[in-house]
C-alpha positions in Angstrom: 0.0 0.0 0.0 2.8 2.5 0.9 3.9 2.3 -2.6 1.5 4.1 -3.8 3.2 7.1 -2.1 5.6 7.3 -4.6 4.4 4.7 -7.8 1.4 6.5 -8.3 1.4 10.2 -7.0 5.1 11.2 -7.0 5.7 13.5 -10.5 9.2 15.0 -11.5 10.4 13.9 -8.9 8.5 16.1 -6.6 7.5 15.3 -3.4 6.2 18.4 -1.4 3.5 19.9 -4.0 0.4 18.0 -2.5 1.5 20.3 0.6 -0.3 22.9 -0.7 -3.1 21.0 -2.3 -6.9 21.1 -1.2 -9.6 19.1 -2.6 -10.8 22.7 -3.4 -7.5 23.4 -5.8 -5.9 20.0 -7.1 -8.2 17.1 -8.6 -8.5 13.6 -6.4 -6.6 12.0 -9.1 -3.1 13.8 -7.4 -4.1 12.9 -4.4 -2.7 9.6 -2.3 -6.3 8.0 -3.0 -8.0 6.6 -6.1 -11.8 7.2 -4.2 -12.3 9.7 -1.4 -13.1 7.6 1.9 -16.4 7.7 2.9 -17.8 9.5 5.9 -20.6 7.2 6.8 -18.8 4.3 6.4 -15.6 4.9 8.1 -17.5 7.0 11.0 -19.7 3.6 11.4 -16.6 1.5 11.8 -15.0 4.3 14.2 -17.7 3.9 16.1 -17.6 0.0 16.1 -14.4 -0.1 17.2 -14.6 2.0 19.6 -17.3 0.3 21.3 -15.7 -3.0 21.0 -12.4 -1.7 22.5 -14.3 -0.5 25.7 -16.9 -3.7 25.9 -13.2 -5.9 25.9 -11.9 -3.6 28.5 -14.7 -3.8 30.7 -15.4 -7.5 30.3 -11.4 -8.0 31.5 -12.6 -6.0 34.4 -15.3 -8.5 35.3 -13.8 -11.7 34.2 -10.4 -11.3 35.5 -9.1 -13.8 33.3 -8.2 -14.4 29.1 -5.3 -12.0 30.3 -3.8 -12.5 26.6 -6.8 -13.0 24.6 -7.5 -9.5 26.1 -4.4 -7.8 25.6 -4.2 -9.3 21.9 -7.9 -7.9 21.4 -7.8 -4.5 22.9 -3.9 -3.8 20.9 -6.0 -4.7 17.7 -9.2 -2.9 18.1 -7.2 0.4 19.3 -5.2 0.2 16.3 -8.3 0.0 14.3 -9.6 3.0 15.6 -6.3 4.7 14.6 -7.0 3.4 11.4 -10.5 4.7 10.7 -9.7 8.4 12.2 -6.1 8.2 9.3 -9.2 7.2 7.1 -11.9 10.6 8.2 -8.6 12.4 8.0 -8.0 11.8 4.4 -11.4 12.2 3.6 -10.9 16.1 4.7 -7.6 15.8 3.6 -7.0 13.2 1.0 -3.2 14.9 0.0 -2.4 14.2 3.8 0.4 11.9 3.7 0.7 11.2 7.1 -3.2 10.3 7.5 -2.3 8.3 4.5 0.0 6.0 6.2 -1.0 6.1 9.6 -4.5 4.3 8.0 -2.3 2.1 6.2 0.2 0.4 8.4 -2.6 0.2 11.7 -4.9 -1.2 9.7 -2.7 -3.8 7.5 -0.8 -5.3 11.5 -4.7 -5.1 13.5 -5.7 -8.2 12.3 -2.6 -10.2 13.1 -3.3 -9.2 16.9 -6.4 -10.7 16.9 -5.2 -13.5 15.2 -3.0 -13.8 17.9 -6.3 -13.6 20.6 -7.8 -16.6 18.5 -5.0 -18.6 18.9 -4.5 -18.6 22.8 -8.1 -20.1 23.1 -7.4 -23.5 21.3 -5.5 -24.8 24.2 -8.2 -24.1 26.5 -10.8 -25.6 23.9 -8.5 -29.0 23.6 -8.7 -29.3 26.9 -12.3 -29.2 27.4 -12.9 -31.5 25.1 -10.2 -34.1 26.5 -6.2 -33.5 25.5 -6.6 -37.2 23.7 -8.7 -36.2 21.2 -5.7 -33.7 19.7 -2.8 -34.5 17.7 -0.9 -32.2 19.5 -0.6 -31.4 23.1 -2.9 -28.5 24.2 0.5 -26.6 25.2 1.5 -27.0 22.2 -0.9 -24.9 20.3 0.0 -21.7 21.9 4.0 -22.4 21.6 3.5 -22.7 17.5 1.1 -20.3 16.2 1.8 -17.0 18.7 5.5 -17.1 17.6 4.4 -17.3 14.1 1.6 -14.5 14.0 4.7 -12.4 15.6 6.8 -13.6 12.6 4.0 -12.2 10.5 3.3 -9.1 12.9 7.2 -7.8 12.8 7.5 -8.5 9.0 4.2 -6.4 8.1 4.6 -3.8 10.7 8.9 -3.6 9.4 8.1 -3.4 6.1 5.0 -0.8 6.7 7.5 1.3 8.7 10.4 0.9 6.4 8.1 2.0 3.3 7.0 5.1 5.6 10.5 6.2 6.3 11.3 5.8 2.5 8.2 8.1 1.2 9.5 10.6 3.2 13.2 10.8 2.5 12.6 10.0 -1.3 13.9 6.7 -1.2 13.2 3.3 -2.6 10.0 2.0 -0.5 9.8 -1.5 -3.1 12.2 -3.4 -0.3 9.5 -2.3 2.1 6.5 -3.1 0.3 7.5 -6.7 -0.3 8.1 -7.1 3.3 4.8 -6.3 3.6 3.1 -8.4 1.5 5.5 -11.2 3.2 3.9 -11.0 6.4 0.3 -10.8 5.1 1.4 -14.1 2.9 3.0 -15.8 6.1 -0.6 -15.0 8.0 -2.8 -16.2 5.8 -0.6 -19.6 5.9 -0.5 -19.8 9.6 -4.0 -19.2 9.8 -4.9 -22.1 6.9 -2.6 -24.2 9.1 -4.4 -23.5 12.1 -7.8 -23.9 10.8 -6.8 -27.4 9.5 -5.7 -28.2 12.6 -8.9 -27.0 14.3 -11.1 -29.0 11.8 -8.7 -32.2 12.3 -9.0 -31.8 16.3 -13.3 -31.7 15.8 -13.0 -34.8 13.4 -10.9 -36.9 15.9 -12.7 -35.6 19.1 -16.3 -37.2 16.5 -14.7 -40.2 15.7 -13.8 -41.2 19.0 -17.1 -40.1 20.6 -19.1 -42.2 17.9 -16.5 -45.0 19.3 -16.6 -44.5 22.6 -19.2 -42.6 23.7 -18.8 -40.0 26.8 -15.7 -42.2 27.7 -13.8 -40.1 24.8 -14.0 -36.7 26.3 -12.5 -35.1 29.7 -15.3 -35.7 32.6 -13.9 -32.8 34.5 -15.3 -30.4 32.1 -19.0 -32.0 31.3 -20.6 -29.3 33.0 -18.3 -26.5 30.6 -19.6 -28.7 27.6 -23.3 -28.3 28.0 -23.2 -24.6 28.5 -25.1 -22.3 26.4 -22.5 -19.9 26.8 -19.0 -21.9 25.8 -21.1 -23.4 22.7 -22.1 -20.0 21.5 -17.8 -19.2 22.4 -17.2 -22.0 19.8 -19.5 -20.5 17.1 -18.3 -16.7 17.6 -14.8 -18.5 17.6 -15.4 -20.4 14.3 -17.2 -17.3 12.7 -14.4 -14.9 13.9 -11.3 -17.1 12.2 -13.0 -17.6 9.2 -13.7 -14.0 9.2 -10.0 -13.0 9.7 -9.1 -15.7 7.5 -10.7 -14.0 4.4 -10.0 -10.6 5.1 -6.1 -11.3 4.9 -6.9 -13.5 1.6 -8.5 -10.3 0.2 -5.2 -8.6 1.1 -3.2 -10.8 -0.3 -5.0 -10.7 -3.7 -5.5 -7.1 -3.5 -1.6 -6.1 -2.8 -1.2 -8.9 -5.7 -2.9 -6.7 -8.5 -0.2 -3.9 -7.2 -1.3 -0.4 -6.3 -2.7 0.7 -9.6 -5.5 -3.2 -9.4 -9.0 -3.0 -9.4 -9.4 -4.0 -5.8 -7.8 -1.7 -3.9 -8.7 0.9 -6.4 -12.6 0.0 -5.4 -14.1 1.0 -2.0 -16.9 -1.3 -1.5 -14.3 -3.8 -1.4 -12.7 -2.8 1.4 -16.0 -1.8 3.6 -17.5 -5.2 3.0 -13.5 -7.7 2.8 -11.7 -5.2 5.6 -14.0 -3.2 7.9 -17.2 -4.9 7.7 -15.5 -8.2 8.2 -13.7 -7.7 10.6 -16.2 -5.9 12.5 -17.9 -8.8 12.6 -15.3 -10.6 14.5 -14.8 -8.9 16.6 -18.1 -8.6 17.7 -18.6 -11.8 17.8 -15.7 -12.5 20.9 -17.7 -9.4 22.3 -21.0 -11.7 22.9 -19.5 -14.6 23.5 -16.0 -13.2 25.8 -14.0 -16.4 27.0 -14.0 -14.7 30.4 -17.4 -14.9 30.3 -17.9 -18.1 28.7 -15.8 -20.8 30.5 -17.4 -20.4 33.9 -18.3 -23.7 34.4 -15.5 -26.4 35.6 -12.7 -23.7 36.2 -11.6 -22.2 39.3 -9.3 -19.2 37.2 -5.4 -19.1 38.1 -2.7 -16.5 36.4 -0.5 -17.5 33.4 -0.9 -16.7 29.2 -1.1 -20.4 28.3 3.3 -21.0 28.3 2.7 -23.1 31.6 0.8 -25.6 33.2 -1.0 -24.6 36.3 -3.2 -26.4 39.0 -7.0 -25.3 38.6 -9.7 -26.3 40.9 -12.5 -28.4 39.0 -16.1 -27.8 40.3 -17.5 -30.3 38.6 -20.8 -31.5 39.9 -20.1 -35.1 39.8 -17.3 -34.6 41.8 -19.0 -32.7 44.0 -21.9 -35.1 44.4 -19.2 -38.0 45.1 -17.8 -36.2 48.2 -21.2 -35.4 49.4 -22.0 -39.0 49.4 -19.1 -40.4 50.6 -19.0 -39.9 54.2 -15.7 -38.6 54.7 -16.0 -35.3 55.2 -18.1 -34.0 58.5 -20.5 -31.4 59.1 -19.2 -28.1 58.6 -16.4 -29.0 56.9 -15.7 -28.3 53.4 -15.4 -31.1 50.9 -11.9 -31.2 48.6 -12.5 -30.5 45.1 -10.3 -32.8 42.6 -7.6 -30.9 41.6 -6.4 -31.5 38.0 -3.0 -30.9 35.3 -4.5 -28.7 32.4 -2.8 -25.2 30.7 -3.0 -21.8 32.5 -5.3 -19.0 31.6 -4.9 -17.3 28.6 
């Protein structure tokens, strides 16, 4: 995107004379946009943002746990806000260079953070359903795909930065732009990985259930499992990956046309691929919060999934077996099972 700076805009050589352009005395065509942005629709996405930013903010507050998910969530929704106001800027001011890229680079790296968000839950979800049912261990998922959505973070956020720093010193921003496109590529394959392994995971965890009935999936967490809540957590999960999924696929092919293509030439493309999109992810882990959502079997402890930690099952079975077995007396309190699974994330 940054090469548009200077492939499409840039004449004789001549950097500085959209400084004292105005939509009122130069046509859009000089300007660092093919379309002027639209109010409506970038103020509505503002204002999505915005609210989704606070809702995960406050929902930390009264979960007090999903300390990375959080983190990962909030650092992507408050760079889309930064986004949308580079975007309301340029619509004032579409020969503003620095509202130009400011819109770019936040809202090209957003996605990868909650990308990032998605990926800390699938430990916890593995372990729910019972740790057998994976090929990998539940540990294992946070350890492999965090690393690589930083990969994919520093190479789009580098190459974003280095094109910045070459549009405004004159120099060669290519290098930059293919760094870029680099770490949208690498996201899109971590994230068809991941998915893969998610569908492979459900398959398994049918096939042995069809087998073996309940004996196939982890008895501490029955309770979790029959939750309204934690299976409308799996379909806003499911419905925000794909949805991040194909806005980085509509990256990918639009960066692929280069900065003169039909797509990012074409802005009904990106409200419904890029802001609608992901707007609707994000949403989506508003309603169903995984602070909110795994209540049920979990007695929360601190960690961002890198560890094992002890956490207190309240399962009622459990509970119904001390009740009933005579060993503890009245007024004492009966000891919940204790069991191995992966801290909170």
């Amino acid at each position: 995107m940054a090469s548009a700076v200077m492939h499409l805009f840039i004449r004789d050589n001549n950097q500085d004379y959209r400084d004292q352009c105005t939509l009122q005395t130069c046509p859009l065509d000089l300007s660092y946009w093919a379309y002027l942005p639209s109010l409506a629709a970038n103020s509505l996405f503002l204002a999505l943002f915005s609210l989704s930013l606070a809702l995960y903010l406050i929902q930390a507050l009264l979960s007090r746990r999903f300390l990375g998910f959080t983190i990962a969530m909030v650092s992507g929704c408050a760079l889309e806000v930064l986004g949308y106001i580079g975007r309301l800027m340029s619509r004032h001011n579409p020969f503003n260079q620095s509202a130009y890229l400011l819109q770019i680079v936040t809202l090209t790296i957003a996605p990868a953070f909650m990308a990032a968000a998605i990926y800390f839950t699938l430990s916890r979800i593995v372990t729910t359903f019972g740790a057998a049912n994976s090929r990998l261990p539940p540990l294992w998922y946070p350890r492999v795909f965090i690393p690589c959505d930083v990969m994919s973070l520093l190479l789009q956020a580098g190459g974003g930065g280095a094109a910045s720093v070459a549009s405004h010193t004159g120099g060669n921003i290519g290098p930059g732009d293919h760094v870029m496109v680099a770490g949208l590529a690498f996201q899109v394959l971590t994230l068809a990985i991941f998915i893969a392994l998610v569908a492979d995971f459900a398959w398994r965890t049918y096939k042995r259930q069809q087998a073996m009935g309940e004996e196939a999936l982890d008895p501490a967490h029955a309770k979790l499992r029959r939750s309204r809540r934690f299976r409308g957590f799996l379909f806003a999960l499911a419905l925000a990956t794909l949805c991040i999924f194909t806005r980085c696929v509509y990256r990918v092919a639009e960066l692929s046309e280069g900065w003169n293509g039909h797509l990012i030439e074409t802005q009904r493309y990106f409200i419904g691929l890029e802001g609608a999109i992901v707007g609707a992810a994000v949403l989506a882990l508003n309603a169903f919060h995984p602070g909110l959502c795994f209540r049920e079997g979990y007695e929360e402890r601190g960690g961002f999934g890198f560890g094992k930690k002890k956490m207190v099952v309240a399962d009622e079975e459990a509970e119904k077996a001390n009740a009933n077995s005579g060993h503890s007396s009245e007024g004492e309190v009966a000891t919940k099972p204790v069991v191995e699974t992966v801290g909170e994330i």
